[in-house]
C-alpha positions in Angstrom: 0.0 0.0 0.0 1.1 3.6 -0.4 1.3 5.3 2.9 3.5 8.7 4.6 6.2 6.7 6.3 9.5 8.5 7.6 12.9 8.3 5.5 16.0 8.5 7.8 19.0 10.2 5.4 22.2 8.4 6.8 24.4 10.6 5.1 23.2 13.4 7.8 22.4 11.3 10.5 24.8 12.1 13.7 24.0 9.1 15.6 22.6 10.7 18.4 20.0 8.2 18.7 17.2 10.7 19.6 14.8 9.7 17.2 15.2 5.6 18.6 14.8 7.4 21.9 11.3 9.3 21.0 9.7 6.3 18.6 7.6 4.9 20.9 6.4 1.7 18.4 9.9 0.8 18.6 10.6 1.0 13.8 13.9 3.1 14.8 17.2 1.2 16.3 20.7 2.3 16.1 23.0 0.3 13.5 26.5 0.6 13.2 26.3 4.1 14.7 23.6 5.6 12.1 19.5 5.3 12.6 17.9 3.1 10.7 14.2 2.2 9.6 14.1 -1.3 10.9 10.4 -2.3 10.9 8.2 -0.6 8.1 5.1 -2.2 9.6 5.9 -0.8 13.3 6.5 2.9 11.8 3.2 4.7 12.3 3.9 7.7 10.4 2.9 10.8 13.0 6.9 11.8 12.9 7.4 12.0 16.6 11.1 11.6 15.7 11.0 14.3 13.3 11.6 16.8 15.6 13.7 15.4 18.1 16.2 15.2 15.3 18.9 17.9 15.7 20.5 17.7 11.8 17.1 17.4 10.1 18.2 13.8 9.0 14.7 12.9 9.0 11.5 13.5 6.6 8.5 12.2 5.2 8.1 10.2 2.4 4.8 8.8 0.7 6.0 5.4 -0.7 4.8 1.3 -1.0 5.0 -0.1 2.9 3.3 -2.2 4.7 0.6 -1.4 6.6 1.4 0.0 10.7 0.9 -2.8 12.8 -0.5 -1.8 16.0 -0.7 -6.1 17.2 2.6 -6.5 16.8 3.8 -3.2 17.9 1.7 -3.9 21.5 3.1 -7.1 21.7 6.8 -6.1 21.2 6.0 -3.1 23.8 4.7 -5.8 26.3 7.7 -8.4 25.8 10.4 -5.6 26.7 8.2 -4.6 29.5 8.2 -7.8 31.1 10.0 -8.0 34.1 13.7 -9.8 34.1 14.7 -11.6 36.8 16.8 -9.2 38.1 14.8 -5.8 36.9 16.4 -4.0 33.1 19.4 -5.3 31.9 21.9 -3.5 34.0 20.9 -4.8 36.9 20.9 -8.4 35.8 23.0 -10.0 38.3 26.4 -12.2 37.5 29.5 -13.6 39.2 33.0 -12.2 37.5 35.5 -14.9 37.4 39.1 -13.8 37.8 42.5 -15.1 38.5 43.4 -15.1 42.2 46.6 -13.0 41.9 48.7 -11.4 45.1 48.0 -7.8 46.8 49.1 -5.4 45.4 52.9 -4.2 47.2 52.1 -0.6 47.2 49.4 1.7 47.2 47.6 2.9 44.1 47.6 7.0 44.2 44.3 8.8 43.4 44.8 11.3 40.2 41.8 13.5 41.0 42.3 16.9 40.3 39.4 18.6 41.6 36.4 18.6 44.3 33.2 17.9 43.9 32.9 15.9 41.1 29.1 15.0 40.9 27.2 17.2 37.6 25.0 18.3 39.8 27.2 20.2 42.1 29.9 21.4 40.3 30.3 25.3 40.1 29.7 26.3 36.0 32.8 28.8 36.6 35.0 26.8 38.3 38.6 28.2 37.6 40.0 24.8 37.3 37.7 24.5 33.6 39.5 26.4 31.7 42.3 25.2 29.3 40.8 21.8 30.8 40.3 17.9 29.2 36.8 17.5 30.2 36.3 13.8 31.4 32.5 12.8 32.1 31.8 9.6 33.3 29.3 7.3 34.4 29.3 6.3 38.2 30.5 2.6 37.5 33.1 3.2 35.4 35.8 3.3 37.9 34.8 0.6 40.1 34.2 -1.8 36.4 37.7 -0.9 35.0 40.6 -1.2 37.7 42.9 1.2 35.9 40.2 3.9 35.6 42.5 6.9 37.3 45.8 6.3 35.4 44.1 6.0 32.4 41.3 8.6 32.5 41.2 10.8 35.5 45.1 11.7 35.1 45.3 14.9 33.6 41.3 15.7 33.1 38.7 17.1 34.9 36.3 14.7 36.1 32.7 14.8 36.2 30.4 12.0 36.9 27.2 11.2 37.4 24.3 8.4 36.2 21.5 9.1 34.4 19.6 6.1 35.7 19.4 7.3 39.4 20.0 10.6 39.0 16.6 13.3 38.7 16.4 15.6 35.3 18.9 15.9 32.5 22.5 16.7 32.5 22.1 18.7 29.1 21.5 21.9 30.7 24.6 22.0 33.0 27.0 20.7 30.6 26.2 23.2 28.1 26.5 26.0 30.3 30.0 24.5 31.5 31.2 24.1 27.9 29.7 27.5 27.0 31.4 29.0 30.1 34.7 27.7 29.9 37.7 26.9 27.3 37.2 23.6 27.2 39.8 21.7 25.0 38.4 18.3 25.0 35.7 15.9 26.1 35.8 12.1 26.9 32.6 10.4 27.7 33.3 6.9 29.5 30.4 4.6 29.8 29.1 0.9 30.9 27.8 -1.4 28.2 24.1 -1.2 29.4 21.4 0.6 27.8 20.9 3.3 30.7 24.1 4.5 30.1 23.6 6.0 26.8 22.0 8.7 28.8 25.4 10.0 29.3 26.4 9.7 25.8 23.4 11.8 24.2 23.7 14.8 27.1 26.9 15.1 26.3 26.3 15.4 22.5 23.5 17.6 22.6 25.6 19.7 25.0 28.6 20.2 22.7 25.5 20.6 19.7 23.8 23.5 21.8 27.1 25.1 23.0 28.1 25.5 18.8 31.3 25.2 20.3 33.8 22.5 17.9 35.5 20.5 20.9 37.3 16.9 19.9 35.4 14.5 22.1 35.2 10.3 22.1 33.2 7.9 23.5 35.0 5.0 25.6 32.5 1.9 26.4 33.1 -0.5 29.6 31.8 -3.7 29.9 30.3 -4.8 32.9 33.3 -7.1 33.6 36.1 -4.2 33.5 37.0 -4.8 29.7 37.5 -1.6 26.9 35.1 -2.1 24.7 36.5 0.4 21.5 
């Protein structure tokens, strides 16, 4: 049938994966870092992603698709919302094997830099910003990957915070500190899970809002201390 349905232009697309965040019937996942159309039939051409879309990556389009699917779309919405043993994903609980190995000899010394280190209560004009390597990171980073100070506290300035357990948006505050302060570089450090990713898109559509150009990366952890990229 010939219907409106959504075209997703990857060419533009930054990967910010608001539009899989705001499609409710679930057509939109994230592949390979770029959004992507992956159920015609769940796609129920209203456009709630249209707007959420900060590079216009996203339009209408009246072309042959299946018809929207309301069954299925219900019926995927109430498999995901049933209850895992352990609650969402990233609280799934699981024993970490490792080797038995000896204490350590000496003492491991902290490289933090600054006080507090929590979003929420960090000063926007803090002197120590300026000229700085921003580093913002998700609570369990540092307690996931044991080398977590040497490798990315050292050197930055360290924010944290998790958008899971934590009320509102970080969006707001990060933009002001970026817009505030000569910020020379960013790195977002994140777990694995899906909660996480919270992080990730408050710290891109900070740097987006702030129309400040700042070289920034994304470092994943996995839930059993490993690098992930």
């Amino acid at each position: 049938m010939i219907r409106k349905i959504i075209h997703i232009d990857e060419e533009k697309c930054n990967g910010c994966g608001a539009c899989a965040a705001a499609c409710h019937e679930g057509a939109i996942e994230m592949i390979g870092g770029k959004a992507r159309l992956t159920r015609e039939d769940y796609c129920d051409g209203l456009g709630n992603c249209l707007p959420v879309c900060p590079v216009d990556a996203i339009r209408f389009e009246e072309r042959e698709a299946p018809a929207y699917n309301e069954a299925a779309v219900l019926a995927a919405k109430q498999q995901k919302a049933a209850p895992l043993p352990c609650g969402c994903p990233g609280t799934q609980s699981k024993t970490i094997q490792r080797p038995h190995c000896e204490a350590p000899t000496a003492a491991v010394s902290s490289q933090l830099s600054q006080w507090p280190v929590q979003i929420k209560l960090v000063p926007v004009n803090a002197p120590y910003f300026d000229g700085a390597d921003l580093l913002v990171a998700a609570d369990c980073t540092a307690y996931a990957y044991g080398n977590f100070h040497n490798e990315f506290i050292r050197g930055r300035v360290t924010l944290i915070g998790c958008p899971k357990l934590d009320e509102g948006d970080y969006t707001e505050k990060l933009t002001a500190i970026l817009q505030h302060n000569a910020i020379r570089s960013v790195t977002v450090v994140r777990m694995e899970v899906p909660c996480c990713g919270g992080i990730e898109n408050a710290v891109k559509r900070a740097l987006q809002i702030s129309g400040k150009w700042i070289p920034w990366r994304v470092v994943t952890v996995s839930t059993d201390g490993r690098l992930l990229n």
